[in-house]
PDB file with one MODEL, atoms N, CA, C and O in Angstrom:
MODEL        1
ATOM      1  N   UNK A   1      55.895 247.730 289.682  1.00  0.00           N
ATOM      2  CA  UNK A   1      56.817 247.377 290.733  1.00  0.00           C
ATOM      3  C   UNK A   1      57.300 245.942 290.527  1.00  0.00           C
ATOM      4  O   UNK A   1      56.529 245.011 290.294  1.00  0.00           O
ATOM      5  N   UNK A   2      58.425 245.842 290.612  1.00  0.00           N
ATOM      6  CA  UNK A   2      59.042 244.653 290.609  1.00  0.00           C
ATOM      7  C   UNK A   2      58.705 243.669 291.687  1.00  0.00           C
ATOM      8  O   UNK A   2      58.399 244.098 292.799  1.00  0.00           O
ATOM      9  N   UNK A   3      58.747 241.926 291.359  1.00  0.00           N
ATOM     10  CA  UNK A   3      58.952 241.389 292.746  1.00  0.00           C
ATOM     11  C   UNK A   3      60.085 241.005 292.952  1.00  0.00           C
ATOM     12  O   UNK A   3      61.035 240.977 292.170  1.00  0.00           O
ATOM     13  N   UNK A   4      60.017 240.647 294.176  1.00  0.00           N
ATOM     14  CA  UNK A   4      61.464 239.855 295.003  1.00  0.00           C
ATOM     15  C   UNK A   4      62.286 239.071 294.531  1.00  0.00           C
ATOM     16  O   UNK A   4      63.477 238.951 294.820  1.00  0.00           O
ATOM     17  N   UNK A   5      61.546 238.401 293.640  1.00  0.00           N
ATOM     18  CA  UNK A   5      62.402 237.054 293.097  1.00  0.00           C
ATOM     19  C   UNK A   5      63.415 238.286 291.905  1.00  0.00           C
ATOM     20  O   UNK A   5      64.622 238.462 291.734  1.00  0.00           O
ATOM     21  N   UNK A   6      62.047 238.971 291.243  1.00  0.00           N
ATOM     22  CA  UNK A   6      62.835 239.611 290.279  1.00  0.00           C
ATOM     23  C   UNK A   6      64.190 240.884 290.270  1.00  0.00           C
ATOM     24  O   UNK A   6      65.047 241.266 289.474  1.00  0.00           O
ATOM     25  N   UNK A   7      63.843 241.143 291.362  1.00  0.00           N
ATOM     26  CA  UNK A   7      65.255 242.136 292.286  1.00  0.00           C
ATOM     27  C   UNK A   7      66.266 241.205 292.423  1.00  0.00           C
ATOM     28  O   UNK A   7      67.369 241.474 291.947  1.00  0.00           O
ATOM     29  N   UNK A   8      66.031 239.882 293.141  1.00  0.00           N
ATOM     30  CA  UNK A   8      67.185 238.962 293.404  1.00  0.00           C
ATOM     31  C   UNK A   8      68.398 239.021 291.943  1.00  0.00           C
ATOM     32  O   UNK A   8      69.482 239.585 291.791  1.00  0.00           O
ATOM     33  N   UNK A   9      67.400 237.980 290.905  1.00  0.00           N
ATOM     34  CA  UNK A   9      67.828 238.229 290.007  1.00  0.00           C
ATOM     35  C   UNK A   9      68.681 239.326 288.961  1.00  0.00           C
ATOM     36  O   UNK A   9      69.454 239.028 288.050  1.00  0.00           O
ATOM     37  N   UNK A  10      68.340 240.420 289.334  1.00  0.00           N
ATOM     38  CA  UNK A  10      68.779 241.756 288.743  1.00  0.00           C
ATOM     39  C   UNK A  10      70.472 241.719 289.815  1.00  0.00           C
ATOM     40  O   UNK A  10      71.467 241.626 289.097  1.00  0.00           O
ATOM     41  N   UNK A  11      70.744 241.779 291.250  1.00  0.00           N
ATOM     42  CA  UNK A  11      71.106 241.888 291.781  1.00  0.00           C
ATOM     43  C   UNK A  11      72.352 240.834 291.473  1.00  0.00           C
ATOM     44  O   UNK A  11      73.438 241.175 291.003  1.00  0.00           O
ATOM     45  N   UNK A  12      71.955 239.434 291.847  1.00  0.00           N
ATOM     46  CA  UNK A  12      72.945 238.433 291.107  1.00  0.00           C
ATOM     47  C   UNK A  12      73.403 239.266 289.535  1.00  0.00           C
ATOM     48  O   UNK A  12      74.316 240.092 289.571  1.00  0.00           O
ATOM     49  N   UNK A  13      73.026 239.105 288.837  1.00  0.00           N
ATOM     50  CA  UNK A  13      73.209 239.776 287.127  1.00  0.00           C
ATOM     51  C   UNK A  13      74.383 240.346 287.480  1.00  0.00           C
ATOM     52  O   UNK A  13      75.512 239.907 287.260  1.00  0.00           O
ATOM     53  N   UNK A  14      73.955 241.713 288.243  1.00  0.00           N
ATOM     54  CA  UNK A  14      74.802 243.147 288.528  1.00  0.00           C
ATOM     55  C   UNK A  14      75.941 242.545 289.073  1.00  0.00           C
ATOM     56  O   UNK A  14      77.046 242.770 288.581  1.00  0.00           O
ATOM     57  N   UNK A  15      75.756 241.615 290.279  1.00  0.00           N
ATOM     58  CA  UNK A  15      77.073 240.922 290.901  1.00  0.00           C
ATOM     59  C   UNK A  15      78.001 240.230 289.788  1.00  0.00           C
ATOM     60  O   UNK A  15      79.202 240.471 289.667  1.00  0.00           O
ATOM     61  N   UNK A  16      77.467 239.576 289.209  1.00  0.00           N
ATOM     62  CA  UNK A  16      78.538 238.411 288.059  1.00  0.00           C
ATOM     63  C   UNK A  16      79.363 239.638 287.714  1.00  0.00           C
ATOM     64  O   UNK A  16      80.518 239.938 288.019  1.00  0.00           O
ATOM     65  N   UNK A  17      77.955 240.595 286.609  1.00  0.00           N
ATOM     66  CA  UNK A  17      78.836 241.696 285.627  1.00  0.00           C
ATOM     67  C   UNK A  17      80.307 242.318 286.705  1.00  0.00           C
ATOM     68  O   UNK A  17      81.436 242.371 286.218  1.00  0.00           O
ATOM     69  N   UNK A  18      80.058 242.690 288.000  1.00  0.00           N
ATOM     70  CA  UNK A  18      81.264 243.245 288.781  1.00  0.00           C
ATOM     71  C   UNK A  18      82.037 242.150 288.680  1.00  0.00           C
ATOM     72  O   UNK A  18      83.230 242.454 288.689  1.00  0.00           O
ATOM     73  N   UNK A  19      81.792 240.770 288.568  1.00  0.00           N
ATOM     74  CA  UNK A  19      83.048 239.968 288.966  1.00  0.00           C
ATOM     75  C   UNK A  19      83.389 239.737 287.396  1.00  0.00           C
ATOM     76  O   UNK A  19      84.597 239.776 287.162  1.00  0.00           O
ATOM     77  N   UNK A  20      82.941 239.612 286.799  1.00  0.00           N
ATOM     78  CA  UNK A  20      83.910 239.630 285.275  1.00  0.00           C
ATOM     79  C   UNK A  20      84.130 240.651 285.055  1.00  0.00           C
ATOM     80  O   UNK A  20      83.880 240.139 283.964  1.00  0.00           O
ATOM     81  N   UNK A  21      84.375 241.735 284.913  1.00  0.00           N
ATOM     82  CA  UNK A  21      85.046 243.082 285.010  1.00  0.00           C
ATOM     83  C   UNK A  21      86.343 243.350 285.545  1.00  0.00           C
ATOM     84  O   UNK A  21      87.346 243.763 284.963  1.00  0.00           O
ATOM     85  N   UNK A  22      86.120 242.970 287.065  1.00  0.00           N
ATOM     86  CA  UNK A  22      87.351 242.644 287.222  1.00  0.00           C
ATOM     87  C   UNK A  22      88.198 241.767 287.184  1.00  0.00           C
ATOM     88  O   UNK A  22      89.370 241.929 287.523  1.00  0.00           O
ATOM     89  N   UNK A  23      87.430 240.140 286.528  1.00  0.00           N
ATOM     90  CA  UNK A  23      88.505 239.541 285.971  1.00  0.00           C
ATOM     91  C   UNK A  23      89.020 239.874 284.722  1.00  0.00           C
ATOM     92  O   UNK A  23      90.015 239.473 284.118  1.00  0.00           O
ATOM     93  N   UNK A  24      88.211 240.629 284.467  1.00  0.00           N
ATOM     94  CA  UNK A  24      88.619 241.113 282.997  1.00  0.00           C
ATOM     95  C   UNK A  24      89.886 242.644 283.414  1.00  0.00           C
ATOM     96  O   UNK A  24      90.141 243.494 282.560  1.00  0.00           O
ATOM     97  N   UNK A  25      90.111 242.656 283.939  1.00  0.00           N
ATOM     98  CA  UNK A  25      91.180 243.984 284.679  1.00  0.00           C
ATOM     99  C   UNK A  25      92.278 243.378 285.214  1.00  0.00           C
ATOM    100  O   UNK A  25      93.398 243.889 285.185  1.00  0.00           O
ATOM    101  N   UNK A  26      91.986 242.154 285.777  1.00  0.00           N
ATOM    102  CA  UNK A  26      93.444 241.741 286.328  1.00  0.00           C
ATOM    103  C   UNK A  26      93.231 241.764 287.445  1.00  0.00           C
ATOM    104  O   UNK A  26      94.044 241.302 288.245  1.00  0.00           O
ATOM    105  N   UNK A  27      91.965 242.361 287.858  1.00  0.00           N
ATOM    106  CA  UNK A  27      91.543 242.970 289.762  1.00  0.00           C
ATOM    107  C   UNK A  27      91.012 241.863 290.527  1.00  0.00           C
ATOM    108  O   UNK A  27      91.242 241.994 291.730  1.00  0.00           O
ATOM    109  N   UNK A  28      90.377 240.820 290.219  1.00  0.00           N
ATOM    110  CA  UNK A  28      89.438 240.157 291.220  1.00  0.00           C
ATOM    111  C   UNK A  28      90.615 239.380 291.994  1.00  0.00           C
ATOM    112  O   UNK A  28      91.789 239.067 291.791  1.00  0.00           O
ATOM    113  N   UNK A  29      89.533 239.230 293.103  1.00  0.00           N
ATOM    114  CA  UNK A  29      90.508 238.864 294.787  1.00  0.00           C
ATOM    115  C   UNK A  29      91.295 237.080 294.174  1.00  0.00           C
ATOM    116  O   UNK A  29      92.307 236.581 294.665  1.00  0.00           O
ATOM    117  N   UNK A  30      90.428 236.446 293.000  1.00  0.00           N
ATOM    118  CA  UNK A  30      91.105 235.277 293.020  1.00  0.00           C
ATOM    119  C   UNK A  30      92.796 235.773 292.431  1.00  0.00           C
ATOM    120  O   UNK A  30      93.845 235.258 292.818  1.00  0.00           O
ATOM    121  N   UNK A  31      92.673 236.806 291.497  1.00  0.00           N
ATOM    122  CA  UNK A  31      93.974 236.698 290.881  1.00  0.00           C
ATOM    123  C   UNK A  31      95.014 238.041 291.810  1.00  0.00           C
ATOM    124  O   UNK A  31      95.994 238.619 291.341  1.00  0.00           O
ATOM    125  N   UNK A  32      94.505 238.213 292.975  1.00  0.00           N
ATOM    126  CA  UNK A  32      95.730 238.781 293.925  1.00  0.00           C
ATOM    127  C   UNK A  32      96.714 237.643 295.152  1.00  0.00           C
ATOM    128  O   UNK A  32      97.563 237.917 296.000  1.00  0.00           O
ATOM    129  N   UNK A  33      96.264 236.701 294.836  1.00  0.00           N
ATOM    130  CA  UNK A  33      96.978 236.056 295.858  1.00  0.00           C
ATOM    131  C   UNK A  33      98.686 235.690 295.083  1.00  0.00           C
ATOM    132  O   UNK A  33      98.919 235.908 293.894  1.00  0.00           O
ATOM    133  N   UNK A  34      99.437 235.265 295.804  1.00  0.00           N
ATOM    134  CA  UNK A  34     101.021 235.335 295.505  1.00  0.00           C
ATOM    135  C   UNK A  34     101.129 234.340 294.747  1.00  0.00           C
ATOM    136  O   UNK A  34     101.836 234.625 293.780  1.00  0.00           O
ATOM    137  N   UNK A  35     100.635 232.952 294.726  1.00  0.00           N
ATOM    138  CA  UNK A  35     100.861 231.839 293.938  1.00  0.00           C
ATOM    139  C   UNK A  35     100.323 231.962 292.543  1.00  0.00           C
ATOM    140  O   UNK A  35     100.862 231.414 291.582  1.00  0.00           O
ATOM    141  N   UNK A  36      99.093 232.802 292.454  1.00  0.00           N
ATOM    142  CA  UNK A  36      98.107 233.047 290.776  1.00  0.00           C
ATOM    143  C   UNK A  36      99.206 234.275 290.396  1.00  0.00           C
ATOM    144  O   UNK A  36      99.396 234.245 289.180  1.00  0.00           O
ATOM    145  N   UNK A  37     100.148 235.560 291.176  1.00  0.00           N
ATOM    146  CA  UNK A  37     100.609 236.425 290.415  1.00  0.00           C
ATOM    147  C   UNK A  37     101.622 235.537 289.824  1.00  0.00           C
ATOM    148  O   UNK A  37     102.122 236.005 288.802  1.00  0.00           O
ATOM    149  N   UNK A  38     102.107 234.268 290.223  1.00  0.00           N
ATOM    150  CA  UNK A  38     103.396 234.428 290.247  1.00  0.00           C
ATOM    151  C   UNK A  38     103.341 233.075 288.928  1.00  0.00           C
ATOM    152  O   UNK A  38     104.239 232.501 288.313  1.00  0.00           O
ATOM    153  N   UNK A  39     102.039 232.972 288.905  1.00  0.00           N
ATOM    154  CA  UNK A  39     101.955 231.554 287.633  1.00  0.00           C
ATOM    155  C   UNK A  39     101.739 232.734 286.708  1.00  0.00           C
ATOM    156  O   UNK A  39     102.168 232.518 285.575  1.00  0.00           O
ATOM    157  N   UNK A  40     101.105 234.106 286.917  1.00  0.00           N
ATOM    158  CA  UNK A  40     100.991 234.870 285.434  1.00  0.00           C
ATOM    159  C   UNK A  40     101.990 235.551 284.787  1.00  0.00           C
ATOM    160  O   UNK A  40     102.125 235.992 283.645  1.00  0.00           O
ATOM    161  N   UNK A  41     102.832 235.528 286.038  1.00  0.00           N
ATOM    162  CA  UNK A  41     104.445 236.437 286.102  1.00  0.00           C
ATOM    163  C   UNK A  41     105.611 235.794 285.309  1.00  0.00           C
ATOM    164  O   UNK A  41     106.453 235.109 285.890  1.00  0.00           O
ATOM    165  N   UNK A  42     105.645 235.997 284.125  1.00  0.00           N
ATOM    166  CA  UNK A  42     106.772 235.329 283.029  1.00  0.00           C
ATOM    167  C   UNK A  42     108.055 235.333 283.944  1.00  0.00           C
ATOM    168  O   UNK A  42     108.725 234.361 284.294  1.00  0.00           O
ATOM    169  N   UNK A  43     108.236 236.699 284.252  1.00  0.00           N
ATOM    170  CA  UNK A  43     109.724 237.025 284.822  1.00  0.00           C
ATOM    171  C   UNK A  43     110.012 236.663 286.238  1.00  0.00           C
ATOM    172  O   UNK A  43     111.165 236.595 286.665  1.00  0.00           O
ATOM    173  N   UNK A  44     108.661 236.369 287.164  1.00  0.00           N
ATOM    174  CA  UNK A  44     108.598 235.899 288.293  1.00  0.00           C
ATOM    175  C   UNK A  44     109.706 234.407 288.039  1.00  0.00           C
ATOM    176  O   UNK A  44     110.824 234.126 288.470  1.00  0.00           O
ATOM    177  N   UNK A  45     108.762 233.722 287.156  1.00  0.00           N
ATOM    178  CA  UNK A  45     108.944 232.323 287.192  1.00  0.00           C
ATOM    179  C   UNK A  45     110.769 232.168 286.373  1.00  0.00           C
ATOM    180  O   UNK A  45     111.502 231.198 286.570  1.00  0.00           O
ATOM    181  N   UNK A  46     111.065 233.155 285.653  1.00  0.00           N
ATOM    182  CA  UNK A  46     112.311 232.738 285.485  1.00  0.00           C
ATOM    183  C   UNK A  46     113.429 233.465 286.346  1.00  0.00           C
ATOM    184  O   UNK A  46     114.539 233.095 285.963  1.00  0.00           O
ATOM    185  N   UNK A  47     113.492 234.358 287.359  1.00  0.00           N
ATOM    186  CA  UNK A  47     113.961 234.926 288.451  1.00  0.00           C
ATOM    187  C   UNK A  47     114.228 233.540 289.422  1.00  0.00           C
ATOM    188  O   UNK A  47     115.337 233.333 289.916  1.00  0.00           O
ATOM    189  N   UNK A  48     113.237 232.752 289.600  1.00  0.00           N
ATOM    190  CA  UNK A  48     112.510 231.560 290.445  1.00  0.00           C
ATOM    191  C   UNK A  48     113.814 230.552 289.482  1.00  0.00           C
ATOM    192  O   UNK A  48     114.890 230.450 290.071  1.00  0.00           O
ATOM    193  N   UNK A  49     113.719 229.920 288.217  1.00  0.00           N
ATOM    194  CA  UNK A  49     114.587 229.338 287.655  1.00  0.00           C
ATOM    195  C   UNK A  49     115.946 229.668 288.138  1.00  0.00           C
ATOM    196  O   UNK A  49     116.621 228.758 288.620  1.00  0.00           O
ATOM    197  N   UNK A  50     116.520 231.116 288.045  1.00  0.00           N
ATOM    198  CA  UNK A  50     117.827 231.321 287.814  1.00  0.00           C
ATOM    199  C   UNK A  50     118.386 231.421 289.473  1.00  0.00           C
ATOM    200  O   UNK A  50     119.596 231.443 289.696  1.00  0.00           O
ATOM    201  N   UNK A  51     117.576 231.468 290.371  1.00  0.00           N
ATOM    202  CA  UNK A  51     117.647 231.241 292.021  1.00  0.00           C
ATOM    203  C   UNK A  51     118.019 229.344 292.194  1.00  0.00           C
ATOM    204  O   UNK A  51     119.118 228.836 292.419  1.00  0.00           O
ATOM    205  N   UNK A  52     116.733 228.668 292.003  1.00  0.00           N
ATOM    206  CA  UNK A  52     116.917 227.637 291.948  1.00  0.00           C
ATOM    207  C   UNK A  52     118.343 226.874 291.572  1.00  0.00           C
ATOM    208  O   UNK A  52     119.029 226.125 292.268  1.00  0.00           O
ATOM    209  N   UNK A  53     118.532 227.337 290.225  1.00  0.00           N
ATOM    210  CA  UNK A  53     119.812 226.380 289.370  1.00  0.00           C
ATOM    211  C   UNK A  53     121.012 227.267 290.154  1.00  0.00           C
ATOM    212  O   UNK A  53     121.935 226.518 290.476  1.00  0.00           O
ATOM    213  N   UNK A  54     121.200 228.442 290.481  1.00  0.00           N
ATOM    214  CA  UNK A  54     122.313 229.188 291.351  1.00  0.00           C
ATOM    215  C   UNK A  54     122.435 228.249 292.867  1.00  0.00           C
ATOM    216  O   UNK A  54     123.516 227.897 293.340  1.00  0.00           O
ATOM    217  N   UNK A  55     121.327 228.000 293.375  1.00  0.00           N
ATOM    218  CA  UNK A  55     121.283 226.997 294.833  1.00  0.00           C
ATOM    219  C   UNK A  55     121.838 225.904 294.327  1.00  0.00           C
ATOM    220  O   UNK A  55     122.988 225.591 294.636  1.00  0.00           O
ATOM    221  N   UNK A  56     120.968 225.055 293.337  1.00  0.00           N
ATOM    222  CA  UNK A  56     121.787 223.970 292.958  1.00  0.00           C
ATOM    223  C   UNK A  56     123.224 223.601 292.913  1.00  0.00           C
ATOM    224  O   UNK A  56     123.665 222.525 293.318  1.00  0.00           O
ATOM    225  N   UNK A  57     123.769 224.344 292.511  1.00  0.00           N
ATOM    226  CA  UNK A  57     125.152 224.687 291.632  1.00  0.00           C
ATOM    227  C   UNK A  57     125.714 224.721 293.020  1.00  0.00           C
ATOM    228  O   UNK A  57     126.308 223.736 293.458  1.00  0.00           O
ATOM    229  N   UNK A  58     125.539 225.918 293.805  1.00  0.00           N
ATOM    230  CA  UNK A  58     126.423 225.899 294.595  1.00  0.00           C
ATOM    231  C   UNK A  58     126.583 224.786 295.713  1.00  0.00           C
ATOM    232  O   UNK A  58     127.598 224.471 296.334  1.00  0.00           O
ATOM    233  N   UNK A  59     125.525 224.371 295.781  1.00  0.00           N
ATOM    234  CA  UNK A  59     125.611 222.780 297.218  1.00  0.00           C
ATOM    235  C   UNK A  59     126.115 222.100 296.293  1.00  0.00           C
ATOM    236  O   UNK A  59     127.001 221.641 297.015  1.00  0.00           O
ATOM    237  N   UNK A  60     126.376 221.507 295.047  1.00  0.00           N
ATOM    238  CA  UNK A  60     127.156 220.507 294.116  1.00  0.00           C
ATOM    239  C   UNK A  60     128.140 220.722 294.481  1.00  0.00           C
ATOM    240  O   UNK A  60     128.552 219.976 295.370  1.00  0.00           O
ATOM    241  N   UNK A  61     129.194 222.032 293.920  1.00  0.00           N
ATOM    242  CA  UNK A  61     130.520 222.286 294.221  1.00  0.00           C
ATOM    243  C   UNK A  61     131.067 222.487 295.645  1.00  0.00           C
ATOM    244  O   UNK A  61     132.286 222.341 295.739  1.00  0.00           O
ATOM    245  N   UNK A  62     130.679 222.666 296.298  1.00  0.00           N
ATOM    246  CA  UNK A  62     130.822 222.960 298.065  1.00  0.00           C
ATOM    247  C   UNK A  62     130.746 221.407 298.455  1.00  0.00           C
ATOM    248  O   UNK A  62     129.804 220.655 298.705  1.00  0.00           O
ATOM    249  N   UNK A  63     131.959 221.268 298.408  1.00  0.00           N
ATOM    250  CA  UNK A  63     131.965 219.451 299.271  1.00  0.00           C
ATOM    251  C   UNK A  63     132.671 219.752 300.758  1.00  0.00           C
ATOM    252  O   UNK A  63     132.632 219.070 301.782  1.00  0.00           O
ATOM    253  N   UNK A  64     133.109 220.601 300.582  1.00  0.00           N
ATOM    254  CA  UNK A  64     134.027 221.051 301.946  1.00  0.00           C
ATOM    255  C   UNK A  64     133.130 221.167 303.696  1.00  0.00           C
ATOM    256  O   UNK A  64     131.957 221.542 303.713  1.00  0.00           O
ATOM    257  N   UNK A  65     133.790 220.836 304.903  1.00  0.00           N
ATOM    258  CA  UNK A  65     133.055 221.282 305.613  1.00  0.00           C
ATOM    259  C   UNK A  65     132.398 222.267 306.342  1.00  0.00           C
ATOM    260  O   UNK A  65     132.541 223.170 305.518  1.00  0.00           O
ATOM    261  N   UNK A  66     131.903 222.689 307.083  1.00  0.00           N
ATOM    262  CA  UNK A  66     131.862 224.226 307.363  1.00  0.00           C
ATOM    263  C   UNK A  66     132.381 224.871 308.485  1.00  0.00           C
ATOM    264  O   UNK A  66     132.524 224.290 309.561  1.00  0.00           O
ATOM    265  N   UNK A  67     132.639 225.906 308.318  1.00  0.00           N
ATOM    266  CA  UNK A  67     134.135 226.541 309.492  1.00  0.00           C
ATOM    267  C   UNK A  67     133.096 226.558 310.808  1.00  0.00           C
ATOM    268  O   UNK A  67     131.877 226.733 310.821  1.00  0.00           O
ATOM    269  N   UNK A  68     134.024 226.312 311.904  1.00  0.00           N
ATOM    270  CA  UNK A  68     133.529 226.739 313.537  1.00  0.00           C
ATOM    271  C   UNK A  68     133.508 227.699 313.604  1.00  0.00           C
ATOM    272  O   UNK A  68     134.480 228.306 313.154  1.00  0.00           O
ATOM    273  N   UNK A  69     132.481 228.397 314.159  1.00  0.00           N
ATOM    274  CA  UNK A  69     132.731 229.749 314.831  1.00  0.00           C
ATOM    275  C   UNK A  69     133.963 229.798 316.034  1.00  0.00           C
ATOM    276  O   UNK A  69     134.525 228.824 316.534  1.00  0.00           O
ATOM    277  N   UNK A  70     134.207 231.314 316.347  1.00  0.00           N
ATOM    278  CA  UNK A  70     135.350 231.657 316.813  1.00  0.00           C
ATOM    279  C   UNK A  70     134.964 231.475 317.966  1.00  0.00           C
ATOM    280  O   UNK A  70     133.932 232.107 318.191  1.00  0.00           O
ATOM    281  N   UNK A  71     135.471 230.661 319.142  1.00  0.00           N
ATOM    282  CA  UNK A  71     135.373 231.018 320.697  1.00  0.00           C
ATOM    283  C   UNK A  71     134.886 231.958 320.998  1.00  0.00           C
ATOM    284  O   UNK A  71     135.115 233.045 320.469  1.00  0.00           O
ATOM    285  N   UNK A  72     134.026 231.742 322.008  1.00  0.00           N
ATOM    286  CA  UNK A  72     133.304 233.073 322.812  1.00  0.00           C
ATOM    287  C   UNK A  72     131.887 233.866 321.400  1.00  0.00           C
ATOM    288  O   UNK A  72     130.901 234.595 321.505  1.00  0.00           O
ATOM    289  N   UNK A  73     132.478 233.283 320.437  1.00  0.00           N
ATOM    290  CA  UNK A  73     131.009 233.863 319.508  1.00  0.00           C
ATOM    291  C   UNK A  73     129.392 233.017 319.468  1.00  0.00           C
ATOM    292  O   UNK A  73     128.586 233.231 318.563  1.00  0.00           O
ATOM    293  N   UNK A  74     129.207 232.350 320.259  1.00  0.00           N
ATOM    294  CA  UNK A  74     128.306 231.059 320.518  1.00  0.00           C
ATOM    295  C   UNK A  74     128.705 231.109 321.879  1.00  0.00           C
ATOM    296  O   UNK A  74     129.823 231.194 322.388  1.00  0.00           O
ATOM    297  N   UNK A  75     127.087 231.011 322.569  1.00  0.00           N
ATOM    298  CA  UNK A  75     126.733 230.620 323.747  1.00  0.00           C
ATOM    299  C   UNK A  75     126.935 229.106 323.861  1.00  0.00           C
ATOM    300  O   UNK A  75     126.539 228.240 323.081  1.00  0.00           O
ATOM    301  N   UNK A  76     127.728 228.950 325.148  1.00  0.00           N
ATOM    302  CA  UNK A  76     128.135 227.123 325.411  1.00  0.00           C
ATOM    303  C   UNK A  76     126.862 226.720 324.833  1.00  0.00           C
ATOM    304  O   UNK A  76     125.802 227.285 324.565  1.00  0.00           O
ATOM    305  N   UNK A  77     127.520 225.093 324.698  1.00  0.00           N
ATOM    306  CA  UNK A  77     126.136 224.167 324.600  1.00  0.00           C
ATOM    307  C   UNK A  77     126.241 223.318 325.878  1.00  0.00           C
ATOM    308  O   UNK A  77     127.231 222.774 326.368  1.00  0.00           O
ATOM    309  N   UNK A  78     125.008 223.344 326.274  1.00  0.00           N
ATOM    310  CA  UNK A  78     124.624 222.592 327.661  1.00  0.00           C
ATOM    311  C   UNK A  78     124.338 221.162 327.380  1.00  0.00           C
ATOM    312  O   UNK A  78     124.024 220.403 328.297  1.00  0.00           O
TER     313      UNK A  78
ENDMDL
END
């Protein structure tokens, strides 16, 4: 019969082996959050580029001001 200490041990072991497994899968809870998919995500991050430089671009060229809404489309201002 085993002792306590030595179950602990076995138990931790068994735990690691589950957590490298699934880091080894792509599965563990650290690599589901949105900021770790999106640093592993090639196409994330250049989707993210071509958004960015499109925002850019357009507040550069837009010097103009911006139209009023039409009467009666806006609640007065108090």
């Amino acid at each position: 019969m085993r002792s306590k200490a030595g179950l602990e041990k076995t138990r931790i072991r068994e735990d690691a082996l589950v957590d490298l497994e699934l880091l080894a899968r792509g599965l563990h809870a650290s690599q589901k959050t949105l900021l770790e998919r999106y640093r592993q995500c090639p196409d994330w991050q250049h989707a993210s580029l071509i958004l960015c430089r499109a925002l850019s671009n357009r507040s550069a060229r837009r010097q103009s001001t911006y139209l009023m809404a039409p009467p009666g489309w806006l609640p007065p201002m108090v």
